[in-house]
N, C-alpha and C positions, 0 to 999 in steps of 0.2 A: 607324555600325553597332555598333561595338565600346560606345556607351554604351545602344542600345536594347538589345542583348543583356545587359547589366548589368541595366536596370530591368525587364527580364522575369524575371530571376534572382533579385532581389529582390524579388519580386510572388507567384513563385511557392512562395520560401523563406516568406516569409509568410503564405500561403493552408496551404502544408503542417502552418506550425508551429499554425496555426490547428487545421486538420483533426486532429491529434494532441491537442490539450488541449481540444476543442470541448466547454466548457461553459458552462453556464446558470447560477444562481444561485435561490437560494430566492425565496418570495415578498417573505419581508421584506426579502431582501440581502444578509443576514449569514451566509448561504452559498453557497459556490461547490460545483455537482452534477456529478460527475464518474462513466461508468458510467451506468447506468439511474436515473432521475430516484427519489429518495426522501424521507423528511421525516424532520424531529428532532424529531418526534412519538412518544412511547414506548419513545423509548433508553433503555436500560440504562446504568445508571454503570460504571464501572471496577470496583468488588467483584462487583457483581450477576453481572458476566460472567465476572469468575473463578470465583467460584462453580460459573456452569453449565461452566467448562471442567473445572473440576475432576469433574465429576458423567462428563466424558465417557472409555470405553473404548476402544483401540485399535479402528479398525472402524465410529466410532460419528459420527453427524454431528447435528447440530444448528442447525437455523434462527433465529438473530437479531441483533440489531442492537444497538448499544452505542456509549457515548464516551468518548474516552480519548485521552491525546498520542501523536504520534509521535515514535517513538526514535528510528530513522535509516529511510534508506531507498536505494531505489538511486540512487548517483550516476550515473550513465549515462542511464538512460532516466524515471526515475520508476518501475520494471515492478515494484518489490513495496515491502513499508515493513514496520516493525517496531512496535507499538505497548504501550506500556506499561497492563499491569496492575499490582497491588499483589505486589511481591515476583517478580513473573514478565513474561514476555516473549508476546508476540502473532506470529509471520511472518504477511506479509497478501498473497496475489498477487489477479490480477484475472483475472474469469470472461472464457475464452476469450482471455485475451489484448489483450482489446477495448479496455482504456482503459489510459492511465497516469493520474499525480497529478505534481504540479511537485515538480524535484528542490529547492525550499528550503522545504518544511513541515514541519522538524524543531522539535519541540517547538511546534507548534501542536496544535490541537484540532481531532479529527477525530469524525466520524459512521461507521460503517460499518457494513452490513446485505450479511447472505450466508450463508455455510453454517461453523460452528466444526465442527474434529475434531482427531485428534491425526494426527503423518505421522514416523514416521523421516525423517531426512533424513542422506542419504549423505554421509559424508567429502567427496566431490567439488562434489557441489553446497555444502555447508556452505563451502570455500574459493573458491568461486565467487559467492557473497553474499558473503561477508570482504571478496572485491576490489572487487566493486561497492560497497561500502560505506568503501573506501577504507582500511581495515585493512593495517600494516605488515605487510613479508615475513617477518618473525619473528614476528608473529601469526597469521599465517595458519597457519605451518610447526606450531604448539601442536594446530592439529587434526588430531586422528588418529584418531577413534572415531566412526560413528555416533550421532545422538541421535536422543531422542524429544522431537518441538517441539509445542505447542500451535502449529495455521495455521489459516488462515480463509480463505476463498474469496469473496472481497467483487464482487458482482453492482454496487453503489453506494457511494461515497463523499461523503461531505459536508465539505467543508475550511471552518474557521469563516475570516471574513473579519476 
């Protein structure tokens, strides 16, 4: 009893870990689709997208899609990531909460298509990405000020394989 209740445990932890990362892959292969299904068709390079961030107003939102690496992301779940521009920083969450990305795609190349805008982000949440992202308690303690971050709201993901 005590091992069929084991392999049901592990069938189920499987099918979960499954339903949580449930994606697909491009046509060609060389990517894994994470989020609502998109192409790396007409991405935007890393300048291109600073560029339009730069273009963007507190207030203001913008539709598109870009490539670029990932800096860090959350150790915990996968539930946001960080992605490098030239000279600047990206925060990335996922619409509605709906998907993650695997916590070891640090410094790989990513696709993302969604909404850019700019977002204050409170003292509290800023030390609560710090932690998910594994930041010392003497790092963390350094923030004490609201910013203003360039975020994106990524509807899809594309993780190069």
């Amino acid at each position: 009893m005590n091992k069929l209740f084991s392999v049901i445990a592990l069938f189920l932890a499987i099918f979960c870990w499954n339903m949580n990362f449930a994606q697909n892959y491009s046509e060609d292969g060389s990517y894994a689709i994470y989020g609502e299904k998109i192409s790396s068709e007409n991405a935007l390079g890393p300048l291109a997208a600073q560029n339009h961030f730069e273009s963007l107003t507190p207030g203001d939102t913008l539709n598109i899609k870009f490539s670029t690496k990932v800096k860090s992301l959350c150790k915990m779940k996968g539930c946001w990531m960080v992605l490098e521009l030239p000279g600047e920083e990206v925060r990335v969450s996922f619409k509605d909460y709906g998907f993650f990305v695997p916590k070891d795609i640090e410094d790989r190349e990513v696709i993302v298509a969604g909404k850019a805008y700019l977002e204050e982000v409170s003292v509290e949440n800023q030390k609560h990405y710090a932690k998910d992202a594994g930041k010392t308690p003497e790092e963390i303690t350094l923030i004490n000020e609201p910013a203003l971050t360039r975020s994106f709201m990524a509807h899809g993901v594309l993780v190069k394989e």
